[in-house]
C-alpha positions as CSV (number, residue, x, y, z in Angstrom):
1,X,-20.9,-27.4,-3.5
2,X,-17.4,-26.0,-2.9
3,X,-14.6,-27.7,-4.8
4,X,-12.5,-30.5,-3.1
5,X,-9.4,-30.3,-2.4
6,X,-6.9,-32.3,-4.4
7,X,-5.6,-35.5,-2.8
8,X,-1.9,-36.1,-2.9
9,X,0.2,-39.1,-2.4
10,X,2.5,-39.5,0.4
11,X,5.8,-39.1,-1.8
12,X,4.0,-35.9,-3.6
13,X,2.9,-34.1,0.2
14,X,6.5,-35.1,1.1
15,X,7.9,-33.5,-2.0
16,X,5.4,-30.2,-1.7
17,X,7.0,-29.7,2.1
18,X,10.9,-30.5,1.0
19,X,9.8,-27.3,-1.7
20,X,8.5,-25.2,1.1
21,X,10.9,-25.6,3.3
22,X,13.9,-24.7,1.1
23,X,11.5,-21.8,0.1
24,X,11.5,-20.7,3.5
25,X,15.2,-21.3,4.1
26,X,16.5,-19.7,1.1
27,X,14.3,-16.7,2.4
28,X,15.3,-17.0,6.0
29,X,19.4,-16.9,4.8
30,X,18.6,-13.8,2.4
31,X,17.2,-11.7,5.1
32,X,19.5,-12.5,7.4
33,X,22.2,-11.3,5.3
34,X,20.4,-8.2,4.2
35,X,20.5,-7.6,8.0
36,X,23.9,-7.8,8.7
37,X,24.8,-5.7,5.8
38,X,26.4,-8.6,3.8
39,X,24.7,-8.2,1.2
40,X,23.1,-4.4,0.0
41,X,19.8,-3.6,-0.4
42,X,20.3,-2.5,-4.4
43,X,22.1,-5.6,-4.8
44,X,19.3,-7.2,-2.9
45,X,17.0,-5.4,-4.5
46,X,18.6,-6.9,-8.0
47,X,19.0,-10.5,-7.2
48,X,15.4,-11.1,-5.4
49,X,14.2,-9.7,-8.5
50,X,16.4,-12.5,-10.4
51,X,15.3,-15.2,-8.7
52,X,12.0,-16.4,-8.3
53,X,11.5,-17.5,-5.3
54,X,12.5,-14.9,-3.7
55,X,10.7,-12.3,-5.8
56,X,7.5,-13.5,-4.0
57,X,9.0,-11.9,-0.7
58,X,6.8,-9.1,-0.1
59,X,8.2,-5.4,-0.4
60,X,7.7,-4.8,3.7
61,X,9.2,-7.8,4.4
62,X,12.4,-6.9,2.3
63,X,12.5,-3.3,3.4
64,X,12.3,-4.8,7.4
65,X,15.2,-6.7,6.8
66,X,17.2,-3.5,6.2
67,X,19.0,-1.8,8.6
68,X,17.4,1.1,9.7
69,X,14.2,0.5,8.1
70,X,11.2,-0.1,11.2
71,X,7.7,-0.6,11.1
72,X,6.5,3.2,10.9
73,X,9.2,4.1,8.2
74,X,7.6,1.2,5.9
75,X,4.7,2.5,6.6
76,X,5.3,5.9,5.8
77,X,7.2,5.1,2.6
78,X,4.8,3.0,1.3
79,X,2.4,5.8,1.8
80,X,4.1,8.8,0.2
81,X,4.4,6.0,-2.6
82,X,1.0,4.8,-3.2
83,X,2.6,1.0,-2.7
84,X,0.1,-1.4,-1.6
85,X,1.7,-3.2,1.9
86,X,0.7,-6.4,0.4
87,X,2.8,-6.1,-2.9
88,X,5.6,-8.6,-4.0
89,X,8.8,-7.8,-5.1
90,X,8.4,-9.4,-8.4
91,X,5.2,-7.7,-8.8
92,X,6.1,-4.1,-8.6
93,X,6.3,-1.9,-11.5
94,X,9.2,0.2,-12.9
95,X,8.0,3.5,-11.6
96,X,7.3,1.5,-8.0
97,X,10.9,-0.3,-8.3
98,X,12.7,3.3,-9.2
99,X,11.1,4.2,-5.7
100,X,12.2,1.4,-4.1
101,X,15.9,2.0,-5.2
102,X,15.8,5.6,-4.6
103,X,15.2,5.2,-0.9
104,X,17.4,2.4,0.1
105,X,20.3,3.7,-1.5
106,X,19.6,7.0,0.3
């Protein structure tokens, strides 16, 4: 038998989708000033890596917020790499991060 899912209160489902939506909306206003070139993709790069929730963002997603970065350049970054598409920020090692760093700020 599969386990159940857990039952939540009204107040605590209301409180889980207040959370995911200021997830989502903290997320939403960092990409969209990594778009406009507000904000740099080192310095980016560093304060996604500070904050939690936004270290969950996954690397293609960050990458396809910067300017001049498109699907097939991800794709052919994350090859030359060895960077799984489905990695997090938060979840890439040093040697992986250094890579990162090197081709944004080229």
């Amino acid at each position: 038998m599969a386990p159940s899912l857990p039952t939540f209160t009204p107040e605590q489902r209301a409180a889980s989708l207040q959370k995911a939506a200021e997830t989502r909306a903290k997320r939403a206003e960092f990409t969209a000033r990594l778009r406009t070139g507000e904000t740099s993709g080192a310095a980016g790069l560093d304060e996604a890596l500070g904050d939690p929730v936004l270290a969950k963002m996954r690397l293609t997603s960050f990458l396809r917020a910067l300017p001049g970065w498109g699907k097939i350049s991800i794709e052919n970054f994350l090859e030359a790499t060895g960077i799984a598409d489905n990695r997090r920020l938060g979840g890439l090692g040093t040697r992986q991060l250094d890579e990162v760093k090197s081709a944004i700020s080229s």
